[in-house]
N, C-alpha and C positions, 0 to 999 in steps of 0.2 A: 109201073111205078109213077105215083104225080110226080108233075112239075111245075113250077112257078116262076113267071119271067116277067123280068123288068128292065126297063130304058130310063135313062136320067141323064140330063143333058144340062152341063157345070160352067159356070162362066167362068172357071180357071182352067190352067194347067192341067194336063192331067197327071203329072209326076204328083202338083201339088195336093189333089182329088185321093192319089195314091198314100200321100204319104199322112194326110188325117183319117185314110180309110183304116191305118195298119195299128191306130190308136185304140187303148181299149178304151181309154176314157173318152173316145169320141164313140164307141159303140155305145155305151152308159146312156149318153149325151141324146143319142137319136133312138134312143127305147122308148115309148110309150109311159108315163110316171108308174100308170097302174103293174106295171110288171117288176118295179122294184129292181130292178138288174142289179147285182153287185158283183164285181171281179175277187173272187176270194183265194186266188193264188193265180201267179204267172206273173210274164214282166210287164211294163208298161206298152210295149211295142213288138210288134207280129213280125218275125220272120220263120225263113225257114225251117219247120219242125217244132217249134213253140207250142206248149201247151197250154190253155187258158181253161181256169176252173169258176163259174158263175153260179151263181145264186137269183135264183128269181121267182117270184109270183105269179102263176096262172091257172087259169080253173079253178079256184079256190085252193090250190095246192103251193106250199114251196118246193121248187124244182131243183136238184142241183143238176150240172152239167160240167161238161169236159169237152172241149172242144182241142182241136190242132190243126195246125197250118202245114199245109202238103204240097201247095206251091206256092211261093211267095214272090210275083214279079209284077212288071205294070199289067202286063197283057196277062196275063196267069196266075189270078191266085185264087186258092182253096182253102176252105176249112172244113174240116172233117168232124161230126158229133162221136165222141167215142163215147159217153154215157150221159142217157139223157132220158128225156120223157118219149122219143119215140125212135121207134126202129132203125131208121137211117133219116138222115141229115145230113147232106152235102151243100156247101154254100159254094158254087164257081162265080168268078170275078173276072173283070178286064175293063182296065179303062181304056178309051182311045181316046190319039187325041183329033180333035175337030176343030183345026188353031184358029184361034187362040185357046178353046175348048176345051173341054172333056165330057166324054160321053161315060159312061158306069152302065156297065151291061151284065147282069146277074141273072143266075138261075140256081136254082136250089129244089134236088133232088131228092125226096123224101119219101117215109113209108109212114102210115097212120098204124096206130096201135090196132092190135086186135081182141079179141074176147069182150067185155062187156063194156069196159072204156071206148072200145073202138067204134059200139053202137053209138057213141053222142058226139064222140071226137074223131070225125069222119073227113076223108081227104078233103073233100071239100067246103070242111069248115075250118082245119089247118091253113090251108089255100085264103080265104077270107082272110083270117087274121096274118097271115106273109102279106099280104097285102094293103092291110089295115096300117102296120109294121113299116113297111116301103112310103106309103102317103107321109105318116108323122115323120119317118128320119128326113124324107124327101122335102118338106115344109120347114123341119128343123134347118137341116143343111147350108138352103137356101136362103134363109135368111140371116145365119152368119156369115153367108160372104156378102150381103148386102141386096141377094135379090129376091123377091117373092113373088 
């Protein structure tokens, strides 16, 4: 099964890294414009067991999705894709902190489609775009807390 890993390294807190991470509207925030993200049901804020239902643009397609929170802590947390455009979607988290710091340490677990979708939309052009994904939020981020 691919996977996709990333290091990000926050000149705050990492409670505080945590606690704009657990926002949807700060997911909205670090999405790419082209994908249209919209939270179309769930609360404002991620804890434990929470279900977040989105809306979004890709491939020429509107996607909707369902995602849920499986562990919600500084060092631990998940979200799970329960319906979505691909097979599995695991997002694990954990900030640490690196004091004054935070470090954001992700990996996201996933299955590409199969059948004739799967010939163009292939793990590793999934992979591309997590990563494409990771630069913008990572650029965003950073320069509202002041650094770039």
């Amino acid at each position: 099964m691919p996977v996709a890993t990333h290091r990000l390294e926050l000149p705050i807190a990492a409670e505080v890294a945590f606690a704009q991470w657990r926002q949807a509207a700060s997911r909205i925030l670090w999405t790419p414009p082209e994908f249209r993200l919209e939270q179309t049901d769930g609360p404002a804020e991620a804890s434990l067991g929470v279900r977040w239902k989105w809306k979004m643009r890709r491939w020429g397609m509107t996607q909707h999705l369902e995602t849920a929170v499986t562990a919600c802590a500084l060092a631990d947390y998940e979200e799970t894709q329960l319906c979505g455009p691909l097979p599995r979607w695991v997002h694990h988290i954990r900030f640490e902190s690196n004091t004054p710091d935070a470090v954001l340490v992700e990996q996201i677990d996933f299955e590409a489609p199969g059948g004739m979708l799967g010939l163009w939309l292939t793990a590793g052009k999934i992979t591309q775009e997590i990563q494409a994904g990771w630069a913008y939020r990572d650029d965003v981020w950073r320069r509202s807390i002041g650094k770039s």
